[in-house]
TORPAVO-140661 format. One record per residue: x, y, z of N, C-alpha, C in turn. Coordinates in Angstrom, 2 decimals. Example, Ala and Ser with C-alpha at 12.3 -4.5 7.8 and 13.67 -1.06 7.14 Angstrom:
<rs>
> 13.19, -5.69, 7.80, 12.30, -4.50, 7.80, 13.20, -3.30, 7.80
> 12.85, -2.25, 7.08, 13.67, -1.06, 7.14, 12.90, 0.03, 7.87
</rs>
This chain:
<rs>
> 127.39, -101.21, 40.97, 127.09, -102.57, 40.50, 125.75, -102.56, 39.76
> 125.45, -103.06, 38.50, 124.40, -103.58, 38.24, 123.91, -104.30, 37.93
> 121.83, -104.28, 38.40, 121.59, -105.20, 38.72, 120.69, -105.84, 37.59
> 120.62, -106.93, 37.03, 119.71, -107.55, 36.05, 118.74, -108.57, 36.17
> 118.04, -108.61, 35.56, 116.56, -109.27, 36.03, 117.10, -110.73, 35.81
> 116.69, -111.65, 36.38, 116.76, -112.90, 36.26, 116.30, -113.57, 34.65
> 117.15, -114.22, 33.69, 117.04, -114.31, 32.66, 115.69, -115.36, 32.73
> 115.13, -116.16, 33.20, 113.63, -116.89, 33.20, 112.47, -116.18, 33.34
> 112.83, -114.72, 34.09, 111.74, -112.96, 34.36, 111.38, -113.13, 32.68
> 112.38, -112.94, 32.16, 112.70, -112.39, 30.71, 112.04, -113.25, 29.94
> 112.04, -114.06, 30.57, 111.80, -115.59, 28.90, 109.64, -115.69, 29.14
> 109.48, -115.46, 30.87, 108.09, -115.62, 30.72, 107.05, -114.44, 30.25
> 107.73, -113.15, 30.43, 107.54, -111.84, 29.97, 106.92, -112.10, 28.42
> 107.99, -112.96, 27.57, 108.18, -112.59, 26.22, 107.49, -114.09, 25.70
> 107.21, -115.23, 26.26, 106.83, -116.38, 25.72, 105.17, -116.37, 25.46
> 104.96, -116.74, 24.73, 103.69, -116.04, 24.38, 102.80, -117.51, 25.11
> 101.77, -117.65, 24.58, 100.78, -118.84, 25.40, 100.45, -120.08, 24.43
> 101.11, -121.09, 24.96, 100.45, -122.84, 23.83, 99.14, -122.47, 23.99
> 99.12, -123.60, 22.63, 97.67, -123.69, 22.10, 96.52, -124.67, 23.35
> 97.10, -125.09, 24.09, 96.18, -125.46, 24.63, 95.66, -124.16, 26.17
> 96.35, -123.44, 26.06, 95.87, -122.05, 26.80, 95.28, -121.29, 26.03
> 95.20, -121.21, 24.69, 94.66, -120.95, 23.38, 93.10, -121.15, 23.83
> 93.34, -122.56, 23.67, 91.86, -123.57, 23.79, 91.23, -122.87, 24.79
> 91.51, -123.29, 25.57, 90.85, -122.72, 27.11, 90.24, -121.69, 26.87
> 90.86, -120.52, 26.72, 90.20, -119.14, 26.84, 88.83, -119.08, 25.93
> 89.36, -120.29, 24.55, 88.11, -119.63, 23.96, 86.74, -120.68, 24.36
> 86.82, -121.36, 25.18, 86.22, -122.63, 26.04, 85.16, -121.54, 27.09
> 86.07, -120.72, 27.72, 85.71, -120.38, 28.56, 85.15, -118.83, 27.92
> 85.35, -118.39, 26.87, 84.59, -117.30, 26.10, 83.49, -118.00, 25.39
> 83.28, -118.91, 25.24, 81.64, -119.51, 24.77, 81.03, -119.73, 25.87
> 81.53, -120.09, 26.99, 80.58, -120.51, 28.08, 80.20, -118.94, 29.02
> 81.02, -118.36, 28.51, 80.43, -116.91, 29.39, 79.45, -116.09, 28.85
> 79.26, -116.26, 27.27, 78.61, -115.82, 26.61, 77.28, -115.80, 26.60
> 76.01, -115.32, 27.50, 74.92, -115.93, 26.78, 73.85, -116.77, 25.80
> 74.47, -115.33, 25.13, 73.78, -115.61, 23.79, 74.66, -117.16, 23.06
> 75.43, -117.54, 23.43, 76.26, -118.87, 22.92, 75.42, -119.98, 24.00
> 74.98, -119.40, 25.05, 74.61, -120.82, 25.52, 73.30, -121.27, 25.33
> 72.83, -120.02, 24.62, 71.31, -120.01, 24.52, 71.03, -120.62, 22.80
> 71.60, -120.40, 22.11, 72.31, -120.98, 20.97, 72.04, -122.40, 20.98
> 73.07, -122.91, 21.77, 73.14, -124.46, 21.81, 72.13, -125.00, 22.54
> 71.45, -124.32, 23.70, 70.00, -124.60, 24.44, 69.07, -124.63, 23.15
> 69.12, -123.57, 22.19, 68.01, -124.24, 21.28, 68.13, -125.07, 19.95
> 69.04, -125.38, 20.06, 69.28, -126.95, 18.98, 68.74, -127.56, 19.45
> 68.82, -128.04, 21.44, 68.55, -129.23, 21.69, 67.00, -128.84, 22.28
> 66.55, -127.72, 22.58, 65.07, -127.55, 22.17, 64.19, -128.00, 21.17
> 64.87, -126.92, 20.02, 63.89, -126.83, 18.92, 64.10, -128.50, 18.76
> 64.80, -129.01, 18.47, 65.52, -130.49, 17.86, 64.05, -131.67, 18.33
> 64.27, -131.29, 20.10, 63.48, -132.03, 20.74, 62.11, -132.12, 20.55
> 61.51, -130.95, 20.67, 60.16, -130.12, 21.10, 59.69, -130.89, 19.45
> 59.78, -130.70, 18.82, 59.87, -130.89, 16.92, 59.54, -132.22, 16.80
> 60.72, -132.88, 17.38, 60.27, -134.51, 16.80, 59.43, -134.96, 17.56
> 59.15, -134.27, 19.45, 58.13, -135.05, 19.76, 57.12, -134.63, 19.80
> 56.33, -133.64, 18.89, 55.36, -133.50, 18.46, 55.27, -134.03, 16.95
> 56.04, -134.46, 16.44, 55.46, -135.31, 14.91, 55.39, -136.41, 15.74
> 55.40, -137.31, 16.74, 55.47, -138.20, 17.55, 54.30, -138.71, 17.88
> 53.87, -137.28, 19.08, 53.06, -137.46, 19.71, 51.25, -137.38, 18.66
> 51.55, -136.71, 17.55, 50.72, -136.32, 16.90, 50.62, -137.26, 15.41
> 51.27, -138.57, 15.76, 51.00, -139.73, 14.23, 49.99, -140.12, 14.63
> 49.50, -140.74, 14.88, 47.77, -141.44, 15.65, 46.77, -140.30, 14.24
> 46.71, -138.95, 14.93, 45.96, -138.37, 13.85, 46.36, -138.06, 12.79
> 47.36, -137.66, 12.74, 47.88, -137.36, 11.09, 47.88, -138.02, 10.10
> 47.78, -139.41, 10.47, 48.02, -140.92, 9.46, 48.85, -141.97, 9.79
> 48.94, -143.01, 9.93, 49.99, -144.08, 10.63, 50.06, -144.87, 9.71
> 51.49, -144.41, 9.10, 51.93, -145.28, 7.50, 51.54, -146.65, 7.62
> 51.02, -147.34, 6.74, 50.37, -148.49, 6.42, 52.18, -149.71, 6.03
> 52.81, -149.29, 5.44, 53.74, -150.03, 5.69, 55.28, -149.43, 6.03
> 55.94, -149.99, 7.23, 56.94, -149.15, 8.64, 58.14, -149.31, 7.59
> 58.90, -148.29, 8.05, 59.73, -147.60, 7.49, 60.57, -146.55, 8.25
> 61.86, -147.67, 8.16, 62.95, -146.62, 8.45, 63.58, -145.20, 8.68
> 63.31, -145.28, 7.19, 63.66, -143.77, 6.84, 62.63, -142.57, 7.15
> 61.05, -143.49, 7.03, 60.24, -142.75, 7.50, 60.51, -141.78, 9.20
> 60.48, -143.26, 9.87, 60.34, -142.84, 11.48, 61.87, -142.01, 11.57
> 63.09, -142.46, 11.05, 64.14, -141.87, 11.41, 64.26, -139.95, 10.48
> 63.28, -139.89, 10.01, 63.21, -138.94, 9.21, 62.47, -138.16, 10.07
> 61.45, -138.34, 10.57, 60.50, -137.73, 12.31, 61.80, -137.40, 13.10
> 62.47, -138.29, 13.10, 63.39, -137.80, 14.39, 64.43, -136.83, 14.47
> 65.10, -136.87, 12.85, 66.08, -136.45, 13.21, 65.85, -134.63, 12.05
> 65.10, -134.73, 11.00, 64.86, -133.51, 10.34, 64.35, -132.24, 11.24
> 63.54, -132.67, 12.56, 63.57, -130.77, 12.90, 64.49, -130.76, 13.47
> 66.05, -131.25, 13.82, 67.34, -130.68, 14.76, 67.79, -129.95, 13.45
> 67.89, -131.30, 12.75, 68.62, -130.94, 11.48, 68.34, -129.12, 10.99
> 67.14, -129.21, 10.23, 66.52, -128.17, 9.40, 66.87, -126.75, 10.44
> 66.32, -126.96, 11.56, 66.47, -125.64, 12.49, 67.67, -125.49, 13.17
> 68.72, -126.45, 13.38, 69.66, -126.60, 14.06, 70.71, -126.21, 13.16
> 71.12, -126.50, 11.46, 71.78, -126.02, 10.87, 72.19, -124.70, 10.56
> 71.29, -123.75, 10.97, 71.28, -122.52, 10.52, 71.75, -121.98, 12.43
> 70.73, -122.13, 13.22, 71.20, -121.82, 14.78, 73.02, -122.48, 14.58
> 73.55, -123.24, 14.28, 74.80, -123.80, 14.08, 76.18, -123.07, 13.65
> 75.56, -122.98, 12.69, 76.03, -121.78, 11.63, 76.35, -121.00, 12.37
> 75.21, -119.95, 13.18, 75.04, -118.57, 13.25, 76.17, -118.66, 14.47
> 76.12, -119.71, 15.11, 76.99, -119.90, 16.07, 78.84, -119.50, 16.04
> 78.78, -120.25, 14.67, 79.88, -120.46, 14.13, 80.72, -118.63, 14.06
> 79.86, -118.15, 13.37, 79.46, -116.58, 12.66, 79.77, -115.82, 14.40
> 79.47, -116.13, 14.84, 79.13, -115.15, 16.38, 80.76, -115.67, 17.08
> 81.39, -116.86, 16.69, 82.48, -117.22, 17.49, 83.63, -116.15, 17.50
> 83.97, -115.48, 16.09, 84.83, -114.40, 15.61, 84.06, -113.19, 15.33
> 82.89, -112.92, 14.90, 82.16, -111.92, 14.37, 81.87, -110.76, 15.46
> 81.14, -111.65, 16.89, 81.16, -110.76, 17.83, 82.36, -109.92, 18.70
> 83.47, -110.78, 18.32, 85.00, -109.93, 18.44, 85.37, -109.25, 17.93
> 85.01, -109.39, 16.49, 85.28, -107.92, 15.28, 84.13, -107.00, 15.87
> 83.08, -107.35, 16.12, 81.97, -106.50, 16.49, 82.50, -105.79, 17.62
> 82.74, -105.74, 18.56, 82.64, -105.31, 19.88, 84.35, -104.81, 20.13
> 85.24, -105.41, 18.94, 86.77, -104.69, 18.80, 87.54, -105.57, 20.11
> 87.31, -106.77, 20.55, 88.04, -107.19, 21.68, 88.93, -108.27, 20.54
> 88.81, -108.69, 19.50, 89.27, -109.71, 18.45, 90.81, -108.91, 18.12
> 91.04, -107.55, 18.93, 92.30, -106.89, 18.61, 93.08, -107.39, 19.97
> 92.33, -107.50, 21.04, 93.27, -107.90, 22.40, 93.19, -109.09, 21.91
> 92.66, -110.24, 21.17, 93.04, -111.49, 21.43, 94.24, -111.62, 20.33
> 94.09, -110.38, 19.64, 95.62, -110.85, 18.20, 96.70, -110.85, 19.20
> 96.66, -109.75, 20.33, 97.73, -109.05, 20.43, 98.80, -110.01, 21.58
> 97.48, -110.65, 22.27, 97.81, -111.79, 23.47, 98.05, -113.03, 22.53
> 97.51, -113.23, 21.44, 97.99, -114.80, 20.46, 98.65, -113.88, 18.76
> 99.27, -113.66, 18.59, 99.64, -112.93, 16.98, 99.84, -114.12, 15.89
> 99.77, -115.34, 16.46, 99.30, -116.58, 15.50, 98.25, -116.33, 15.08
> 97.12, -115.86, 14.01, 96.55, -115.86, 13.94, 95.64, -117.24, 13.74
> 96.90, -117.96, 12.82, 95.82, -119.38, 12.67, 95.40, -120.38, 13.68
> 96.56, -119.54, 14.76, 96.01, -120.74, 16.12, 95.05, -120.20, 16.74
> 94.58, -119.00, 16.31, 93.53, -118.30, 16.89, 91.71, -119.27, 16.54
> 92.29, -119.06, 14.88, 90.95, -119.84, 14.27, 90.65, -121.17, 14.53
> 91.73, -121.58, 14.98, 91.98, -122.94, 14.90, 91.33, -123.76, 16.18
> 91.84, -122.97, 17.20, 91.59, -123.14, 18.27, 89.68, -122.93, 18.24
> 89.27, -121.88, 17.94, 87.94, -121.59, 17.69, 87.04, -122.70, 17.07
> 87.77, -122.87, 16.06, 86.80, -123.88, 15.16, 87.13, -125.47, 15.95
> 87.88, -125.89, 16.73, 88.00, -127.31, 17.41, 86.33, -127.11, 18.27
> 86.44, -125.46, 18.90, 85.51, -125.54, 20.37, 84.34, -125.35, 19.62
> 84.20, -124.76, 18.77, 82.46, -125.04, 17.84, 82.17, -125.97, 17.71
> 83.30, -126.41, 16.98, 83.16, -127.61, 15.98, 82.10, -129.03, 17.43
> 83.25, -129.02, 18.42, 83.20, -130.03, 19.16, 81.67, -129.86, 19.90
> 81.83, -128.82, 20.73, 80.53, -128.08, 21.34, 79.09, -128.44, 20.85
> 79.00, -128.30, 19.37, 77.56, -128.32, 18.77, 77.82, -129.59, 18.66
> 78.32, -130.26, 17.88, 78.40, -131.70, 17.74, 77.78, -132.36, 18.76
> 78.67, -131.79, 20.02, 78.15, -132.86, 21.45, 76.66, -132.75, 21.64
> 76.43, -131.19, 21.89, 75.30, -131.13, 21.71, 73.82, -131.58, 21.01
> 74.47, -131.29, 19.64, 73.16, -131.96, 18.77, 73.49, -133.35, 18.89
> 74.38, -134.28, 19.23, 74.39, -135.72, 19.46, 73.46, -136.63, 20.27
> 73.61, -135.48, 21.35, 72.99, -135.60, 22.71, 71.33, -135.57, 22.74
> 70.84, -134.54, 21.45, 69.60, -133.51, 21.54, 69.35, -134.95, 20.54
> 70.10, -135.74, 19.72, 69.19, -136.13, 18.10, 69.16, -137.89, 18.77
> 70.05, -138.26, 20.29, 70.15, -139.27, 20.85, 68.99, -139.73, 21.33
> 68.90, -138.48, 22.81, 67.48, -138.27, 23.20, 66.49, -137.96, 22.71
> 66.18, -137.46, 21.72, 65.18, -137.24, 20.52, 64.69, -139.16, 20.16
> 65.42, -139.50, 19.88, 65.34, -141.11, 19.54, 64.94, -141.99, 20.53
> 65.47, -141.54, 21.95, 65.02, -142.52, 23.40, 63.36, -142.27, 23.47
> 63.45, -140.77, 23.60, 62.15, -140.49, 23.64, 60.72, -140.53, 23.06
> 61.14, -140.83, 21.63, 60.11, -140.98, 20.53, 59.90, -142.23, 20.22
> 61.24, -143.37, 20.87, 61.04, -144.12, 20.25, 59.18, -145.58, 20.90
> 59.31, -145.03, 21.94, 57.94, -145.68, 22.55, 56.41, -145.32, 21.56
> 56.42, -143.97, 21.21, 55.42, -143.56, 20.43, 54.74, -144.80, 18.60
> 56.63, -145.23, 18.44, 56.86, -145.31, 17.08, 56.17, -147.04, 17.19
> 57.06, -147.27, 18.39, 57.19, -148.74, 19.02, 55.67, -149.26, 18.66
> 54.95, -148.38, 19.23, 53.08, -148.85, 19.41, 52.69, -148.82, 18.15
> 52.90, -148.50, 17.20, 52.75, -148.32, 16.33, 53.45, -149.65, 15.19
> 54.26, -150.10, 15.54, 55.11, -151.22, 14.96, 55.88, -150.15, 13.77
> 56.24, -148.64, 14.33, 57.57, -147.92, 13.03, 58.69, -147.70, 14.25
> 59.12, -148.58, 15.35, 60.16, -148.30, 15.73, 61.13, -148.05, 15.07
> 62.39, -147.62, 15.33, 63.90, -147.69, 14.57, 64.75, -148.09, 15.70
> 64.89, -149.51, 15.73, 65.90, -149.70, 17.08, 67.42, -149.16, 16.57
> 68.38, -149.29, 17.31, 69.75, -148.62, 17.03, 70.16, -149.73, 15.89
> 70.19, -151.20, 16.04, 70.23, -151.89, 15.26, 70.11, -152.19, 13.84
> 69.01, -151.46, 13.58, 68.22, -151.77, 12.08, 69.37, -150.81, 10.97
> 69.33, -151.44, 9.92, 70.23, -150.61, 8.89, 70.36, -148.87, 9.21
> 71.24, -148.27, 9.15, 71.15, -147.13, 8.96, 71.08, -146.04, 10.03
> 70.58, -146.80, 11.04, 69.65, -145.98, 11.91, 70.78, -145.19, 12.78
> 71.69, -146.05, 13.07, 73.18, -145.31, 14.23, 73.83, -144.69, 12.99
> 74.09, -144.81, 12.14, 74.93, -143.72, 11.03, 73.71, -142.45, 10.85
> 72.75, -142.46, 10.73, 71.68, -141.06, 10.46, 71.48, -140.95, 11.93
> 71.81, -140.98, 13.39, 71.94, -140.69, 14.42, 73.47, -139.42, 14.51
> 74.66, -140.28, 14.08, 75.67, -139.74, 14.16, 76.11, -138.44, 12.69
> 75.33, -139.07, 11.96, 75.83, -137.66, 10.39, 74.97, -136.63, 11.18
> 73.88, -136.66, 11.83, 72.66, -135.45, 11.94, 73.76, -134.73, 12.92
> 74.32, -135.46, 14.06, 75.22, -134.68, 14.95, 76.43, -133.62, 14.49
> 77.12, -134.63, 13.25, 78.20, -134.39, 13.10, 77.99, -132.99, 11.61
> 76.72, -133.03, 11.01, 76.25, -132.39, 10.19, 76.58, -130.63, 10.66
> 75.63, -130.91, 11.91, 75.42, -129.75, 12.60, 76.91, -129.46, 13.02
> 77.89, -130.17, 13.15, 78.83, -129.49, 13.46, 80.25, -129.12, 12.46
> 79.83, -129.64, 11.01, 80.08, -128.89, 10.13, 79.69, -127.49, 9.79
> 78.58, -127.03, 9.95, 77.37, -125.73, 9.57, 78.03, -125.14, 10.67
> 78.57, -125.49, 11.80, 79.23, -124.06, 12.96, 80.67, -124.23, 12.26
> 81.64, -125.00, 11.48, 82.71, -124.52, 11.16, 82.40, -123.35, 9.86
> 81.91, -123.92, 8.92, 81.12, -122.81, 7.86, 80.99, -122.25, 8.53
> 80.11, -121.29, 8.98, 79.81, -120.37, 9.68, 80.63, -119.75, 9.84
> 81.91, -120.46, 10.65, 83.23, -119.95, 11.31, 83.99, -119.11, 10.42
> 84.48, -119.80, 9.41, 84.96, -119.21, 8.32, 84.37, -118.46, 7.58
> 83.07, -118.17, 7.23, 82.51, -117.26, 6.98, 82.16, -116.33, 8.10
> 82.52, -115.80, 9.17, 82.51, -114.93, 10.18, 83.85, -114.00, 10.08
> 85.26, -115.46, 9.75, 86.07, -114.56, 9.53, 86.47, -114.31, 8.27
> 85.52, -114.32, 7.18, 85.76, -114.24, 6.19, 84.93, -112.28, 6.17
> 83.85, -112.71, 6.83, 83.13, -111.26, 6.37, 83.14, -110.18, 7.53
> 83.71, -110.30, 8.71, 83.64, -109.77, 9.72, 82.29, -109.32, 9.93
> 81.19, -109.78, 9.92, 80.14, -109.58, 10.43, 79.24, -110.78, 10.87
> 78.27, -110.22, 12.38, 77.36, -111.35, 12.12, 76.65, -111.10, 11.54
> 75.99, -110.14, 11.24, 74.78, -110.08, 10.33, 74.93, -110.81, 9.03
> 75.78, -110.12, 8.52, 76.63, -110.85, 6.95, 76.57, -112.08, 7.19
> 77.40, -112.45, 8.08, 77.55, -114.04, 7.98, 76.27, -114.66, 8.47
> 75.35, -114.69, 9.04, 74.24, -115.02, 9.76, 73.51, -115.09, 8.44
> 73.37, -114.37, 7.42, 72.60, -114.46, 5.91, 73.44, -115.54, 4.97
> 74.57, -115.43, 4.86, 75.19, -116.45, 4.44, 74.98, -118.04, 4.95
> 75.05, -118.35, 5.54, 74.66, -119.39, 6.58, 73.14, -120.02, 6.19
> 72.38, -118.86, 6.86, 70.90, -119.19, 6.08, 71.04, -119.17, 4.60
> 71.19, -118.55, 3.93, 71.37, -119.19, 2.44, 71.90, -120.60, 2.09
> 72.89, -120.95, 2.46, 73.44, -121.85, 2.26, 73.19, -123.10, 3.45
> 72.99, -123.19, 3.61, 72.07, -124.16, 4.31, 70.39, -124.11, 4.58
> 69.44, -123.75, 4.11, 68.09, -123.76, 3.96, 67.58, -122.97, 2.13
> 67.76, -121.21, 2.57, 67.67, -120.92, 1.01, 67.81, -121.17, -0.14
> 69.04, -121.07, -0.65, 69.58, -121.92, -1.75, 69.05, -123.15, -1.87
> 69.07, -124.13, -1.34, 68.74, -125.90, -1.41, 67.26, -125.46, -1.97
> 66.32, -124.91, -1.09, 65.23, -124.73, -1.77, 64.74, -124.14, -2.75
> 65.05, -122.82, -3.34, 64.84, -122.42, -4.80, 66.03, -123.34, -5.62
> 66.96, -123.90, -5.66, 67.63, -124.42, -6.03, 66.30, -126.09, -6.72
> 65.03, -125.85, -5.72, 64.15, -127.63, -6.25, 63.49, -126.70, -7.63
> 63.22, -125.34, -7.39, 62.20, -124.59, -8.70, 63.17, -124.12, -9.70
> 64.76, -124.63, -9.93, 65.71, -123.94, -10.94, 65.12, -124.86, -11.95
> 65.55, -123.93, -13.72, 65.21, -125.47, -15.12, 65.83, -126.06, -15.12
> 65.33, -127.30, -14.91, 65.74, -128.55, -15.01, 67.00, -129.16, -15.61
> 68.41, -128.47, -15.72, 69.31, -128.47, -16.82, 70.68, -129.26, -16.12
> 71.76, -128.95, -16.37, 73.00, -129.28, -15.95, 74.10, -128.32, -14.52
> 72.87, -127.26, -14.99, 73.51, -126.39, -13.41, 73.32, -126.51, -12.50
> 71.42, -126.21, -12.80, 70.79, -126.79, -11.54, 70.94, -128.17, -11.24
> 71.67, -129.32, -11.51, 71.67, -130.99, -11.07, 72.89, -130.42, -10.30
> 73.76, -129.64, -10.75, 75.46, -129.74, -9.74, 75.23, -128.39, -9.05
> 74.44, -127.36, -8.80, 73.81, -126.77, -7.76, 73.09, -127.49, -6.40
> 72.40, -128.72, -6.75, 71.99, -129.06, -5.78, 72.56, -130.37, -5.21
> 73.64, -130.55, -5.92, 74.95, -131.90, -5.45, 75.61, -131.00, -4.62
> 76.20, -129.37, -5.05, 77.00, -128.92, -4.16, 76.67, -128.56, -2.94
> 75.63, -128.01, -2.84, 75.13, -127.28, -2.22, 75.08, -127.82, -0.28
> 75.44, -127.46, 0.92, 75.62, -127.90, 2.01, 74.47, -128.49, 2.44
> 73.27, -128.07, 2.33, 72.21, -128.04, 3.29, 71.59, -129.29, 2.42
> 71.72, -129.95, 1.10, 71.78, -131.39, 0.87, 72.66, -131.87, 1.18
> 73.74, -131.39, 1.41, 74.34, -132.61, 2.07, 74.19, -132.73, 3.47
> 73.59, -132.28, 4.24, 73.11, -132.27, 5.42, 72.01, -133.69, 5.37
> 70.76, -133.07, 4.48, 69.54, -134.11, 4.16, 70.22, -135.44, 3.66
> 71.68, -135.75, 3.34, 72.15, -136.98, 2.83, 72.75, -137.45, 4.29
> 73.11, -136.54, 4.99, 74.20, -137.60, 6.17, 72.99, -137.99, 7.31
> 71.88, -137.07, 7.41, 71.02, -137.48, 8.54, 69.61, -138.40, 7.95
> 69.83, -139.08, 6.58, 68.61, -139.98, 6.63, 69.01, -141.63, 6.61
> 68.24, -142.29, 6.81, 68.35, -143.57, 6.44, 69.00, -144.08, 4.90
> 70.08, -145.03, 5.15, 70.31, -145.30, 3.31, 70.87, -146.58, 3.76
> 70.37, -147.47, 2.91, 70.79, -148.85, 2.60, 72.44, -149.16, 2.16
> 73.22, -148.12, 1.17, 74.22, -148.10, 0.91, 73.76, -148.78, -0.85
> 73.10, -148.77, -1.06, 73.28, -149.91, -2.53, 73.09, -148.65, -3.59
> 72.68, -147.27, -3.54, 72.92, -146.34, -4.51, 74.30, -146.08, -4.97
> 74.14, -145.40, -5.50, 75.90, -144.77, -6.09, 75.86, -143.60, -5.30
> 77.34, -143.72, -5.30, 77.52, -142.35, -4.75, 77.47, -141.24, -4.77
> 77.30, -140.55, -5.95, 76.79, -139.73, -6.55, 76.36, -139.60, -7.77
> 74.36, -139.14, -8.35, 74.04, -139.38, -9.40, 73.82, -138.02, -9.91
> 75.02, -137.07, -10.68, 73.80, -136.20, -11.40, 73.37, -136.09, -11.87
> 72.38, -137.26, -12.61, 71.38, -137.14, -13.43, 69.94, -137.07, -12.68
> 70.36, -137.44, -11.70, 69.13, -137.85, -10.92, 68.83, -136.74, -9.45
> 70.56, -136.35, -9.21, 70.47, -136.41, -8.14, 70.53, -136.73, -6.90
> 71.46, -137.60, -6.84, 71.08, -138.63, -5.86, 72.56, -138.39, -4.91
> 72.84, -137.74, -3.70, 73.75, -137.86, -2.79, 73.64, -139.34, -1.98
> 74.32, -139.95, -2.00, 74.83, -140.84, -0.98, 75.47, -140.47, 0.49
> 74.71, -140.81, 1.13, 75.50, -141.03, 2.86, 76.91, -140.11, 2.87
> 77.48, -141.00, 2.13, 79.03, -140.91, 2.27, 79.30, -139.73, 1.65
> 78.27, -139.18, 0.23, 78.86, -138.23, -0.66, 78.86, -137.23, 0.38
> 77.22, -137.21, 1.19, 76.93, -135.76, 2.15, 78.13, -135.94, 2.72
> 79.15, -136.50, 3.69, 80.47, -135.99, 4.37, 81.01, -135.26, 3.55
> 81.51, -135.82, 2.60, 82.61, -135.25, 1.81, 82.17, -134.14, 1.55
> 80.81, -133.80, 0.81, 80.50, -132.51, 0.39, 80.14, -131.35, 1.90
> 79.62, -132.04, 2.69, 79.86, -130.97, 3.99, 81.10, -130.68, 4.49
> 82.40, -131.78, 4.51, 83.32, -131.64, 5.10, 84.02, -130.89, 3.82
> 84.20, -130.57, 2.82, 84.87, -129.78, 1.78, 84.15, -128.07, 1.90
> 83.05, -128.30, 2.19, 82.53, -127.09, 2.54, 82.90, -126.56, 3.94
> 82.75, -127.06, 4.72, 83.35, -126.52, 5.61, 84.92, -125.94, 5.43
> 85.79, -127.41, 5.38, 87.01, -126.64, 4.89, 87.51, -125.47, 3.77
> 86.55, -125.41, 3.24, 87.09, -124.36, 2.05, 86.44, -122.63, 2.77
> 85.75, -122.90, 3.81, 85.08, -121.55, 4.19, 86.38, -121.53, 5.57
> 86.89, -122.00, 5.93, 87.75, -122.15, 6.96, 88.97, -121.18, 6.37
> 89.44, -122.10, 4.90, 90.34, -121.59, 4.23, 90.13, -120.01, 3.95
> 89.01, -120.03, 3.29, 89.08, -118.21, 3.26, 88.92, -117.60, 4.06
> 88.18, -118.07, 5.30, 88.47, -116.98, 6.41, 89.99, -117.00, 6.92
> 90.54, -118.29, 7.01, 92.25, -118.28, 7.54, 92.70, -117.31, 6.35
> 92.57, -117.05, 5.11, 93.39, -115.94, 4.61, 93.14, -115.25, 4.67
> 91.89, -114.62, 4.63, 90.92, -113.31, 5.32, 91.98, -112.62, 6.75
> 91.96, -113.64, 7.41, 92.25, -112.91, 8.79, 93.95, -112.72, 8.83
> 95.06, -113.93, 8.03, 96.18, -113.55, 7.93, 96.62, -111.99, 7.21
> 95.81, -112.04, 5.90, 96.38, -110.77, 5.28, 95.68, -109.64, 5.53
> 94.49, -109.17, 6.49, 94.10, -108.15, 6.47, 94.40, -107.78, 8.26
> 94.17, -106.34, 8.31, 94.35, -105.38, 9.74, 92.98, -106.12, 10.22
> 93.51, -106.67, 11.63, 91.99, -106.67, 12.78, 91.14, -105.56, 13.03
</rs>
């Protein structure tokens, strides 16, 4: 007589794992990671430590003669921003990079052979992770500073124009710069590589990009470019500009999403073809 395995043996053997077991693992591969938690510990460091020393230190530096929004919300939220975009990034870069690095990015093909639910899954837990984080870091940054500003008559209550939208772009900024990243991790299989990319494009570039001649490249060099559109979603804006000027220059609120969120997606895109058509 023979004997055969129970046909449900067979089906769990061969069924591979949903995406939300997907999720998990890589949930639980950022949180095991060190260097990932130390990462997101210093967004909401540097972020903090930053604004409340331009804070604690207005009294001597000068105490603007007439209060301003954009001023005080510009204290608060530019050192997460500036230092947090690039730590973000690198994050992003380290989510896939350190798997190509270290060759374990071959056991995770082999346990998921979707590859795009691989990335996919990755870029939700960055994406979400830093976000919360710098939300949290650019929130409390604001509770905390805001007594300093108060005495001073440059508060920014949550209320006043602008102030909860350049609260939430600075968060959501930073968690564009870890999908970039992402896609550029699996675009170049390296962190190093990608870790330079990242810094370029979010700090480098933007800045030699202010000393380019004055012409028609450099105006749509520094419209495209991520790390202005970063400086557009985390400041104060009235809304009464246009949305985008290149004669001038001028990103709008709204333009920085679009131009961060197109950047992001288009570095997503080439790493998702990066990783479909080439050997792990």
């Amino acid at each position: 007589m023979t004997l055969t395995a129970p046909a449900h043996r067979s089906d769990a053997r061969t069924r591979r794992p949903g995406f939300a077991c997907v999720l998990r693992s890589e949930w639980i591969k950022l949180l095991s990671i060190p260097a990932s938690l130390i990462t997101l510990g210093g967004i909401f460091f540097i972020g903090m430590t930053g604004s409340l020393f331009l804070a604690a230190t207005l009294e001597s530096s000068g105490v603007p003669s007439v209060p301003s929004l954009e001023r005080t919300m510009g204290d608060v939220t530019m050192p997460m921003v500036i230092s947090g975009q690039i730590i973000a990034g690198i994050l992003g870069v380290m989510m896939i990079g350190a798997e190509y690095s270290s060759g374990t990015i071959q056991l995770t093909l082999v346990a998921v052979p979707d590859r795009l639910r691989v990335l996919w899954a990755k870029a939700i837990v960055a994406g979400s992770a830093v976000t919360g984080v710098a939300f949290i870091t650019v929130l409390g940054t604001w509770a905390a500073t805001y007594p300093f500003y108060a005495e001073h008559g440059l508060a920014a209550p949550l209320t006043g124009p602008g102030v909860t939208p350049a609260l939430v772009g600075s968060a959501a900024y930073l968690g564009f710069c870890s999908l970039f990243g992402l896609g550029v991790g699996a675009l170049v299989r390296s962190t190093t590589a990608g870790a330079i990319i990242v810094f370029a494009a979010t700090l480098l570039i933007p800045v030699l990009s202010s000393v380019l001649p004055y012409g028609l490249l450099s105006r749509l060099i520094r419209i495209a470019l991520l790390g202005n559109a970063g400086d557009a979603m985390s400041r104060v804006s009235d809304g009464s500009g246009p949305f985008l000027d290149l004669w001038s220059g001028h990103i709008s609120t709204a333009a920085g999403w679009v131009i961060a969120a197109v950047s992001a997606g288009l570095a997503l895109t080439a790493g998702a073809i990066a990783l479909r058509r080439r050997d792990a």
